[in-house]
Backbone as JSON, one array per atom type, in Angstrom:
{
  "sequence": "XXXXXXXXXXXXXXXXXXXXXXXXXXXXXXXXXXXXXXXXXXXXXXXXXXXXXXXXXXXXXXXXXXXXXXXXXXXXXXXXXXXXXXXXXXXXXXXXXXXXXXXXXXXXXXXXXXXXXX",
  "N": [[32.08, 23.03, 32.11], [29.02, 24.08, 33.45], [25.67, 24.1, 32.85], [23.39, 26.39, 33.15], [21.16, 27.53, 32.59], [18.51, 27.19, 29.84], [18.86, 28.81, 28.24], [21.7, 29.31, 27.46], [22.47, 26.52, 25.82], [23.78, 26.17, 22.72], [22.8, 24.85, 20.94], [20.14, 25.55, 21.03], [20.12, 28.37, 20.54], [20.82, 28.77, 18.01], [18.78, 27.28, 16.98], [16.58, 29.17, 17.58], [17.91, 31.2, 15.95], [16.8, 30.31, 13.38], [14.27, 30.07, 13.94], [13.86, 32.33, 13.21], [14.74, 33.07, 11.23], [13.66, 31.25, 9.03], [10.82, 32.61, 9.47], [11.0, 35.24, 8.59], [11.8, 34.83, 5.38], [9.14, 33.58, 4.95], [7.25, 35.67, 5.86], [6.09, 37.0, 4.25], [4.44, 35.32, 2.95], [2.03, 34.45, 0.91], [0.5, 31.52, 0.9], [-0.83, 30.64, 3.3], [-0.76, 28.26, 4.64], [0.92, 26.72, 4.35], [2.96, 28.34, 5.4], [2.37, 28.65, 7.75], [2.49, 26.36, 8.73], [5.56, 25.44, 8.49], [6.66, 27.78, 10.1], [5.29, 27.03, 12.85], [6.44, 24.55, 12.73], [9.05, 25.18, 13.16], [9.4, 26.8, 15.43], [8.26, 24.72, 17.24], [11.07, 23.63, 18.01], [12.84, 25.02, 18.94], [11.18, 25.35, 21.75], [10.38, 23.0, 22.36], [12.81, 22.63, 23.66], [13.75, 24.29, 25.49], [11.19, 23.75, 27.11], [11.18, 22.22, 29.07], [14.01, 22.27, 29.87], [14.64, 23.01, 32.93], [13.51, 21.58, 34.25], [14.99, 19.29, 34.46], [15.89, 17.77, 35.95], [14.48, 15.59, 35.72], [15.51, 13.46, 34.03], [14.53, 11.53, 32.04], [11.75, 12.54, 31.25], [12.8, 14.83, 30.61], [14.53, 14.38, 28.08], [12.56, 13.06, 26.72], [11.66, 15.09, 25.48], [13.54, 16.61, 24.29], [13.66, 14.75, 22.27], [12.25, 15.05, 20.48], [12.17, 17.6, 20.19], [14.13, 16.92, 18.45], [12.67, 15.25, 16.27], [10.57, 17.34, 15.72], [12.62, 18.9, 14.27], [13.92, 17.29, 12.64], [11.63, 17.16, 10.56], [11.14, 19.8, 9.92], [12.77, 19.92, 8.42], [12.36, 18.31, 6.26], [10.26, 19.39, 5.45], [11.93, 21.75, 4.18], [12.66, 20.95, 1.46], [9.97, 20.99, -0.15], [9.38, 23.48, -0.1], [11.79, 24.97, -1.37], [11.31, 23.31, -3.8], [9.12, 24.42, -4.8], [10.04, 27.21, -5.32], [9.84, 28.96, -3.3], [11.61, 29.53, -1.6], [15.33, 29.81, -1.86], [17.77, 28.07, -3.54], [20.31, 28.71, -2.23], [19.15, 29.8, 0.59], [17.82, 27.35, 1.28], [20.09, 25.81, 1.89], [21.43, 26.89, 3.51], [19.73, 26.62, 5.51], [19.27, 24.26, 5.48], [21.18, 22.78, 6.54], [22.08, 23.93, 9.01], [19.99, 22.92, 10.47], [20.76, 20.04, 10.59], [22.79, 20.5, 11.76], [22.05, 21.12, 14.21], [20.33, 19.25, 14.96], [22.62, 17.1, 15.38], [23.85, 18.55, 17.5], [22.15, 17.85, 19.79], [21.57, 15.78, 19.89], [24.05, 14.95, 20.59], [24.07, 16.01, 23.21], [22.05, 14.69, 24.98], [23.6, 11.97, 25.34], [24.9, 12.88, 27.14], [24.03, 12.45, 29.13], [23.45, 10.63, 32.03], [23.53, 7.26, 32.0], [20.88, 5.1, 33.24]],
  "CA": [[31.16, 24.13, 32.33], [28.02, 23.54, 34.02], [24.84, 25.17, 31.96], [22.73, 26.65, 34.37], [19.84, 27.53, 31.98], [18.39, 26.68, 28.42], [19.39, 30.22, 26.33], [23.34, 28.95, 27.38], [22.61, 25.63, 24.49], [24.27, 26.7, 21.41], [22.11, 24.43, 19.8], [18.57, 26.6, 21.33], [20.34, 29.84, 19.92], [20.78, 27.82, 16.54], [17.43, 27.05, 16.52], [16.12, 30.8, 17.39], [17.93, 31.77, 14.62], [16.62, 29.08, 12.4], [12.98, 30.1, 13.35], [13.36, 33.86, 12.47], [14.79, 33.48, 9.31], [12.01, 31.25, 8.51], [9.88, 33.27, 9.77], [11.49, 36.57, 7.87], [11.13, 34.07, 4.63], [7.73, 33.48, 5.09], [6.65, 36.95, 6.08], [4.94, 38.03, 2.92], [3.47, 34.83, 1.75], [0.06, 34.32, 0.9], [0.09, 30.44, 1.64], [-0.85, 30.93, 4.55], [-0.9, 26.6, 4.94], [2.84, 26.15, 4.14], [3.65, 29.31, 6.04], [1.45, 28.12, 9.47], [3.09, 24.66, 9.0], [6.82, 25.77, 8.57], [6.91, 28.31, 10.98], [5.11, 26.41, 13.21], [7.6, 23.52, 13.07], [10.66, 25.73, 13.46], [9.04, 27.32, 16.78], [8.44, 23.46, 18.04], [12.13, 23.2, 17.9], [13.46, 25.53, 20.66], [10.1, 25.27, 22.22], [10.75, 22.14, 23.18], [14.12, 22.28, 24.16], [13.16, 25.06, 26.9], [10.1, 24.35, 27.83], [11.86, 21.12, 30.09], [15.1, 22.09, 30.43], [14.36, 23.59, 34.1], [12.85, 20.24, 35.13], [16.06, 18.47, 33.37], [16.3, 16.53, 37.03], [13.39, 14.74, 35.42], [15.78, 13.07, 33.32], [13.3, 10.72, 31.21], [10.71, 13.4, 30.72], [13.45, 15.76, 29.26], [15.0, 13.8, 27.02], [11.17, 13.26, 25.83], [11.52, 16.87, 25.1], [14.63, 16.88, 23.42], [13.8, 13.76, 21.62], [10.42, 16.06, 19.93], [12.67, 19.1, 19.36], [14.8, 16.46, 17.23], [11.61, 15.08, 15.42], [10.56, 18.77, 14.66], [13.84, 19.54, 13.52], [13.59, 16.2, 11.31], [10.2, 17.28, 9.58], [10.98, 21.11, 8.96], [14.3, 20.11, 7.23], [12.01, 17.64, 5.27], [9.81, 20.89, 4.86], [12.08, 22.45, 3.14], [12.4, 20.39, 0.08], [8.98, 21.21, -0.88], [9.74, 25.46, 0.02], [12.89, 25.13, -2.64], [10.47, 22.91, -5.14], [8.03, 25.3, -5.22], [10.15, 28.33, -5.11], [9.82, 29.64, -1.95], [13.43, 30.03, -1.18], [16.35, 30.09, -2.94], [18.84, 27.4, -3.28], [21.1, 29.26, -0.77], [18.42, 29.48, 1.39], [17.64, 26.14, 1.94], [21.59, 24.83, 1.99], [21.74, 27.61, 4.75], [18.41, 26.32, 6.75], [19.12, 22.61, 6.09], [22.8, 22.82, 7.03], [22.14, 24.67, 10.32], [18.85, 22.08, 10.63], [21.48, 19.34, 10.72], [24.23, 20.5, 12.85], [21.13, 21.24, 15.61], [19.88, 17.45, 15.38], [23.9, 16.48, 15.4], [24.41, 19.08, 18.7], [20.86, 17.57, 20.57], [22.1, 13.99, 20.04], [25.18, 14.73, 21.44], [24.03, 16.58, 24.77], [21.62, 13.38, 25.47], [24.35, 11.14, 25.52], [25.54, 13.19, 28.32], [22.97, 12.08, 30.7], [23.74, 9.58, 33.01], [22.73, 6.0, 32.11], [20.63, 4.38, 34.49]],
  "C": [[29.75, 23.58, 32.56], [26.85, 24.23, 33.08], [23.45, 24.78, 32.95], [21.22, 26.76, 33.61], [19.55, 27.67, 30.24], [19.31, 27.85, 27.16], [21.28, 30.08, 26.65], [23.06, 27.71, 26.04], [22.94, 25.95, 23.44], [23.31, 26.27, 20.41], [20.02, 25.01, 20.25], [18.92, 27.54, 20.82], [20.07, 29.61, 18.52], [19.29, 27.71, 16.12], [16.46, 28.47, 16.85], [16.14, 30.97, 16.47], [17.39, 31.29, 13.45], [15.5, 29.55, 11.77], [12.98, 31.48, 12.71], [13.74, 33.93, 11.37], [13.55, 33.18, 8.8], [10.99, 32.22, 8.77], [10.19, 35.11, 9.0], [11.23, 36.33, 5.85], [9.93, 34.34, 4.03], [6.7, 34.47, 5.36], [5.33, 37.17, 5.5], [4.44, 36.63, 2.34], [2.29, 34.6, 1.95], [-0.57, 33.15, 0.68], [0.42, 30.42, 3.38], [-0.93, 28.87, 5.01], [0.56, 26.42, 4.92], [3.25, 26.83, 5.4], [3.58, 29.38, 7.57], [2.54, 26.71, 9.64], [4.5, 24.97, 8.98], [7.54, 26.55, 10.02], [6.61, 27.25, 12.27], [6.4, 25.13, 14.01], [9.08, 23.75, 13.75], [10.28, 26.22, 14.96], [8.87, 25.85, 18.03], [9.72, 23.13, 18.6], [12.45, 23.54, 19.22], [12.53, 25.61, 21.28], [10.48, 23.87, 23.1], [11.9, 21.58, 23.75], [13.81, 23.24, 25.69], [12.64, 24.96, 27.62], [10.52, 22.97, 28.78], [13.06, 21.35, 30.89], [15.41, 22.57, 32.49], [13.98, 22.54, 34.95], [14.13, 18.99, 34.69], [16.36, 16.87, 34.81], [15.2, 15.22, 37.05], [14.0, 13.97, 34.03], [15.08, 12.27, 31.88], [12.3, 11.78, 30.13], [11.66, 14.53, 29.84], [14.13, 15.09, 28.37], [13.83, 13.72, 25.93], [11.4, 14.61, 24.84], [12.1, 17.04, 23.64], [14.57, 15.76, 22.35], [12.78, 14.62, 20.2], [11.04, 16.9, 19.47], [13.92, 17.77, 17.95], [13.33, 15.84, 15.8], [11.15, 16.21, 14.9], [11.37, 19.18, 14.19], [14.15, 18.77, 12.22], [12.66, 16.74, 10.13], [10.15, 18.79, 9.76], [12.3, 20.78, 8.31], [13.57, 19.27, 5.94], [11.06, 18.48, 4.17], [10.08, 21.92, 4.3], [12.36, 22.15, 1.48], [11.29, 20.98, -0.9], [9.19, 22.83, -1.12], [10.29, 25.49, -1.65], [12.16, 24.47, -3.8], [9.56, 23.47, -5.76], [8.8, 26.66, -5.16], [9.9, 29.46, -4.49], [10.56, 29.73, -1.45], [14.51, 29.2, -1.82], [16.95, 28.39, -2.68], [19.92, 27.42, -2.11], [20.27, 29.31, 0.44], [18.09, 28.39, 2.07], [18.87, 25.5, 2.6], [21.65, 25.48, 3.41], [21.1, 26.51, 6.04], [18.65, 24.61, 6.77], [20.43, 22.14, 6.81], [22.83, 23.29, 8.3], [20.94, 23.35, 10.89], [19.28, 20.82, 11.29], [22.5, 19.46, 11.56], [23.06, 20.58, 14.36], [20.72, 19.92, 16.09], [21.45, 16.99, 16.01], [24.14, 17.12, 17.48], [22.91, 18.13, 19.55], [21.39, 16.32, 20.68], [23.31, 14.07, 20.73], [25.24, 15.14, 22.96], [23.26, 15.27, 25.32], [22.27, 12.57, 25.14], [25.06, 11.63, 26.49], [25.03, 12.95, 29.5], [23.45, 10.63, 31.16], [23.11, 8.37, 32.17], [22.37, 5.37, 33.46], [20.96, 2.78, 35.12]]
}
């Protein structure tokens, strides 16, 4: 199956859903520093999986992309440690968000190994 455009990636839907929880989470709090920086990070994710995939015949430069949506996906899963240490979401919460956090890095690594070597 050929994937004609970015909202077909299972792992861009994954990461939608990722940011609105966080972002449903985070709603009501009144660190507004955690809550800028979390969200934030989770919106980098499919942000930068999209905002290339259209130019994807720029092999190099999207992988860049996708390399960035794995680094933000790295450092909000590391961002949630501190959430759950400070009691800003549950236990279940986090297992959810770091468990989905992880299968998105796992699916991204596996579509750039589908690119051609030069």
């Amino acid at each position: 199956m050929k994937i004609e455009k970015f909202e077909e990636l299972t792992f861009w839907k994954e990461s939608i859903d990722t940011s609105v929880d966080i972002f449903k989470i985070f709603e009501w709090s009144k660190d507004l520093s955690f809550k800028n920086q979390i969200t934030e990070m989770s919106v980098s994710v499919w942000s930068n999986i999209a905002h290339w995939f259209e130019r994807r015949f720029e092999t190099d430069e999207f992988k860049n992309y996708l390399y960035n949506a794995i680094w933000s996906n790295t450092v909000l899963r590391s961002m949630l440690y501190i959430w759950k240490d400070l009691w800003y979401i549950s236990e279940d919460e986090f297992q959810k968000l770091y468990d989905r956090s992880v299968w998105i890095s796992k699916m991204i690594w596996g579509f750039i190994k589908t690119f051609k070597k030069d």
